[in-house]
C-alpha positions in Angstrom: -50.2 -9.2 -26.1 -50.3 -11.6 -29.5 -48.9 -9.1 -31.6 -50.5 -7.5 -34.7 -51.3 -8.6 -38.4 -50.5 -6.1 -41.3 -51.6 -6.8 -44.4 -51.6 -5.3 -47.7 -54.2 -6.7 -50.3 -53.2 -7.9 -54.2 -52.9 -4.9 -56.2 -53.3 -2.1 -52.9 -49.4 -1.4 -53.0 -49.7 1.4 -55.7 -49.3 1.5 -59.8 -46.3 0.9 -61.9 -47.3 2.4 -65.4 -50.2 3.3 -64.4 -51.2 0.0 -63.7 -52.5 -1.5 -60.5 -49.6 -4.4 -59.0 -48.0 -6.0 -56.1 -49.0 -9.1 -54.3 -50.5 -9.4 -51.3 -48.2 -9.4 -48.2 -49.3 -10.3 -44.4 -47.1 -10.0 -41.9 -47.3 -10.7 -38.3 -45.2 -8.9 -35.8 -44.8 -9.6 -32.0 -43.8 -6.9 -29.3 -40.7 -5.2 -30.0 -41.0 -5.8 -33.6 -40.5 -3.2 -36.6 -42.2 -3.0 -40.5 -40.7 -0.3 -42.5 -43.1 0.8 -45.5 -42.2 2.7 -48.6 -41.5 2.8 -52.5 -37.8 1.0 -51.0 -34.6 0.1 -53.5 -31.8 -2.0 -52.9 -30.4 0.2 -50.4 -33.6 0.9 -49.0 -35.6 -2.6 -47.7 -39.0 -2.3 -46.9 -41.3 -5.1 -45.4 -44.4 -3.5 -47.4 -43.4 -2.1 -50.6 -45.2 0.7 -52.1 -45.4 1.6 -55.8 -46.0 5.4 -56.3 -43.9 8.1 -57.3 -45.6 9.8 -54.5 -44.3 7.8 -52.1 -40.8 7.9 -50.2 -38.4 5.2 -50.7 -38.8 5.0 -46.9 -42.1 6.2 -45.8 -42.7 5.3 -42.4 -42.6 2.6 -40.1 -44.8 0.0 -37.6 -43.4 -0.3 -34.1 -45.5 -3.3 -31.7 -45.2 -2.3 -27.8 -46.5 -4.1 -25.0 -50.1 -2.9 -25.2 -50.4 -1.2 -28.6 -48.7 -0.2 -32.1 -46.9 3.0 -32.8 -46.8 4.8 -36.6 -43.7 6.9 -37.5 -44.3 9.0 -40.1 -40.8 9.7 -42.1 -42.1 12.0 -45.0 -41.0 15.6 -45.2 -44.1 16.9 -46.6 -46.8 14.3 -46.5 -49.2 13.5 -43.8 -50.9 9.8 -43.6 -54.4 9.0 -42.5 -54.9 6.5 -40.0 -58.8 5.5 -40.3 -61.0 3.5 -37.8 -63.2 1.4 -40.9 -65.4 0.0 -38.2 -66.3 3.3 -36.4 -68.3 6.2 -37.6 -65.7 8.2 -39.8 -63.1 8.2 -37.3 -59.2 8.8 -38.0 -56.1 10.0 -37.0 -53.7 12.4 -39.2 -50.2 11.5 -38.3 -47.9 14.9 -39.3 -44.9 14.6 -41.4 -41.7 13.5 -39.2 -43.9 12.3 -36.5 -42.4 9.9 -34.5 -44.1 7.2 -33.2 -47.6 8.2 -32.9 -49.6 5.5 -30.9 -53.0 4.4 -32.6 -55.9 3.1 -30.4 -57.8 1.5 -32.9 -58.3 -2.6 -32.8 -58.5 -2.4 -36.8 -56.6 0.4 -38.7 -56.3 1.2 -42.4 -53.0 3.4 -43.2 -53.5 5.7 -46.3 -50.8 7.2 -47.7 -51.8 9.8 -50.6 -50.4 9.6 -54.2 -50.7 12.2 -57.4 -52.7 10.1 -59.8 -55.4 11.0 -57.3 -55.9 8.0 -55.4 -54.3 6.6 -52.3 -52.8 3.3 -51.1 -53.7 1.4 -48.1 -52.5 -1.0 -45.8 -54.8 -2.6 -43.1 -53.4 -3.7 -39.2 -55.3 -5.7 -36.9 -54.2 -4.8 -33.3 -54.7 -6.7 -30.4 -57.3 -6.8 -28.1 -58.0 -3.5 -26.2 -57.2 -4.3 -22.4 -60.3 -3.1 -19.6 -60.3 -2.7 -15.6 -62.3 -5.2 -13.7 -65.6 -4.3 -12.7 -66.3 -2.1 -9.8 -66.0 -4.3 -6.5 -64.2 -7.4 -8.2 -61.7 -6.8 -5.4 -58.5 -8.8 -5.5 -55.1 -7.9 -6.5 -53.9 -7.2 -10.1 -51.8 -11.0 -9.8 -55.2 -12.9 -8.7 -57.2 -10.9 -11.5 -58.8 -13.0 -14.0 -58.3 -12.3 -18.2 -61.2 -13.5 -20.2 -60.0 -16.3 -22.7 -61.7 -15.0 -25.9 -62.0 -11.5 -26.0 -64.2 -10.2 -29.0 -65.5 -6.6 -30.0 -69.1 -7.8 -30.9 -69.2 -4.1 -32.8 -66.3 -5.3 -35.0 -66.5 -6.4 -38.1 -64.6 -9.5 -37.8 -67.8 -10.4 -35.4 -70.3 -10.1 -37.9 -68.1 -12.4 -40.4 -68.0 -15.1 -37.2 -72.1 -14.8 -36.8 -72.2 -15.2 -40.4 -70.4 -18.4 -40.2 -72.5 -19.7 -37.0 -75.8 -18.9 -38.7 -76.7 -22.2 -40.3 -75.9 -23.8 -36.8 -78.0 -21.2 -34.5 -81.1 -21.5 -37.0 -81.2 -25.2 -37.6 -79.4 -27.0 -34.8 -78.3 -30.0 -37.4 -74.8 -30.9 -39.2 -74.8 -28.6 -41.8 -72.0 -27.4 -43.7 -70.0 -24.2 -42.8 -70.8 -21.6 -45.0 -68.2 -20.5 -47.7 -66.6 -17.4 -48.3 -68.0 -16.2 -51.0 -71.5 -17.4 -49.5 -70.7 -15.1 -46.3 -69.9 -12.1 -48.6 -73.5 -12.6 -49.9 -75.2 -12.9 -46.4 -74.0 -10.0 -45.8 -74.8 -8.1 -48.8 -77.0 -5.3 -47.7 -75.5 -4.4 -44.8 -74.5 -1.3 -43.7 -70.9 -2.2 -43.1 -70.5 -5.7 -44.2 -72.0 -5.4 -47.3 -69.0 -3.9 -48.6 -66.9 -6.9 -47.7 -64.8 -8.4 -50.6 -64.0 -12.0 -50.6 -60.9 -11.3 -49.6 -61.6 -9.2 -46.8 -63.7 -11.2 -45.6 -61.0 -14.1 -45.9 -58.5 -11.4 -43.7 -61.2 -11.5 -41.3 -61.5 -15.4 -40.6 -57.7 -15.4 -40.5 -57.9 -12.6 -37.5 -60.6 -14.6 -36.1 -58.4 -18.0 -36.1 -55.0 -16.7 -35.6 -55.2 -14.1 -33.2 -58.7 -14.1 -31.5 -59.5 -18.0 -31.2 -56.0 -18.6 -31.6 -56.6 -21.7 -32.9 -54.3 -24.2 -35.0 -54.7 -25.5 -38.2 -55.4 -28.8 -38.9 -56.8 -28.9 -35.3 -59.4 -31.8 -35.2 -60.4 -31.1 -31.7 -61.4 -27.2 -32.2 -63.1 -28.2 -35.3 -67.1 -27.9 -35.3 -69.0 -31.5 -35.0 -69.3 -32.2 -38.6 -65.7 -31.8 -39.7 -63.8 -34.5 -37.6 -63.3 -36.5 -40.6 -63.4 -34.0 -43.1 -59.6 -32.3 -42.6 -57.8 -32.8 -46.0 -54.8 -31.9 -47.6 -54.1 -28.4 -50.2 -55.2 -25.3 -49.5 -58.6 -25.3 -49.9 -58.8 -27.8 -47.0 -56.9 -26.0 -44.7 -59.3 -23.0 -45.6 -62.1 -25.1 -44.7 -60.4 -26.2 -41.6 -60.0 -23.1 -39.8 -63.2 -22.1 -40.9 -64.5 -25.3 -39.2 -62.5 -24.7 -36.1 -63.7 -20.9 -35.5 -67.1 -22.2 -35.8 -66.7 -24.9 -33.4 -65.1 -22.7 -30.4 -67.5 -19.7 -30.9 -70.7 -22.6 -30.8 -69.0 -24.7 -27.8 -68.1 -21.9 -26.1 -71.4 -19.9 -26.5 -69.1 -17.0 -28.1 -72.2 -16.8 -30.7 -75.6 -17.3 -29.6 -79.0 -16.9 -31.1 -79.5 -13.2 -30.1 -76.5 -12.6 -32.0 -78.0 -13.3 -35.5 -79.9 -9.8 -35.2 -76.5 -8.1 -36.5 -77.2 -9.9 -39.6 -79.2 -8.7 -42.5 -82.6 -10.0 -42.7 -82.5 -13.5 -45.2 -83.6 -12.5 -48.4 -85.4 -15.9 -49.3 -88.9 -16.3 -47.9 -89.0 -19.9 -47.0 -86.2 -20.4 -45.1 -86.5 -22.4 -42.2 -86.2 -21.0 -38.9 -86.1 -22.2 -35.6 
């Protein structure tokens, strides 16, 4: 197992004042690892720090096993929400004082409530779900084989990846990897991912290239055709570089293929070009 990614977006931590604050915090945590969440104080650390009177200066905590993550509710009187955002309403109510509750979803939002009627949320990426062989494979457990990139193609993070790969599948020429904020519009319309922000949809292409592809970045050699001169310097070039490098494994490796582009959206403009 790779671990999981928590992260918490710009301004999703709470309200001081009544206003929205807080940066955004990722944090990756391996097997074994802990992430304490809460309002916190000097005496009180917490990896992800949550601004709301609401809120306990030590709310809860994220505990990585082997296979899975574990939520550990420390509230007295308040339950959190664990919610499946890629299923169909699906979600877990973890009691107050619950000790490490195990959640079996491969992306997670944690809501916490608050009195100002709102909530606050933090998002975890888990790691991939783990299935038996196939009936009659045969073999022992030690001569099994894994499968090198394992993707949910009913996740979201999928549907950001085809996104990317479109311009490829359709035209079969050195075009340029579309941008984020070009992705967000390709999937405007659709019933899930047409509520992706930019941001989100940034989280996702990080998931995609950190833990899925687990790719590197600057990585010249897992970059798609067109950007083997093209890696730069700054962030913005190391943005396009692992967006480059997710396209190129999930084309080389057939991860994406033309069928795929039914999950999109149908293309708004009339004259583009298809196959």
């Amino acid at each position: 197992m790779s671990g999981i990614v928590v992260h918490l977006p710009q301004g999703s931590g709470g309200a001081v004042d009544g206003e929205p604050g807080g940066d955004a915090v990722t944090l990756r945590l391996g097997p074994g690892e802990v992430a304490r969440f809460g309002r916190g104080s000097s005496t009180t650390p917490v990896e992800l720090r949550l601004a709301d009177e609401a809120i306990s200066r030590l709310a809860g905590e994220i505990r990585v096993t082997d296979d899975h993550w574990q939520l550990t509710n420390h509230s007295s009187t308040q339950s959190y929400l664990v919610e499946n955002p890629e299923g169909a309403g699906e979600y877990l109510r973890v009691s107050p004082r619950r000790a490490g509750a195990p959640i079996p979803f491969e992306f997670a939002r944690v809501v916490l409530p608050t009195r100002r009627g709102t909530t606050v949320s933090f998002q975890v990426y888990a790691p991939d779900h783990v299935y038996l062989d196939p009936p009659g494979t045969g073999g022992s457990w030690a001569s099994s084989t894994v499968t090198a990139y394992s993707l949910d193609e009913t996740a979201t993070y999928f549907l950001v990846l085809v996104a990317l790969c479109e311009p490829w599948l359709r035209d079969r020429s050195p075009v340029a990897v579309p941008t984020t904020p070009q992705v967000v519009e390709r999937l405007r319309g659709h019933a899930t991912g047409g509520r992706l922000t930019a941001r989100a949809v940034s989280s996702h292409i990080d998931y995609l290239a950190d833990e899925k592809l687990r790719i590197g970045v600057p990585a010249g050699a897992s970059a798609a055709p067109e950007a083997a001169g093209r890696a730069g310097t700054g962030a913005t070039d190391r943005r396009n570089g692992k967006r480059d490098a997710v396209v190129g494994i999930a084309l080389r490796f057939g991860i994406v293929r033309e069928e795929h582009l039914s999950l999109l959206p149908p293309r708004a403009e009339s004259g583009a070009r298809g196959r």
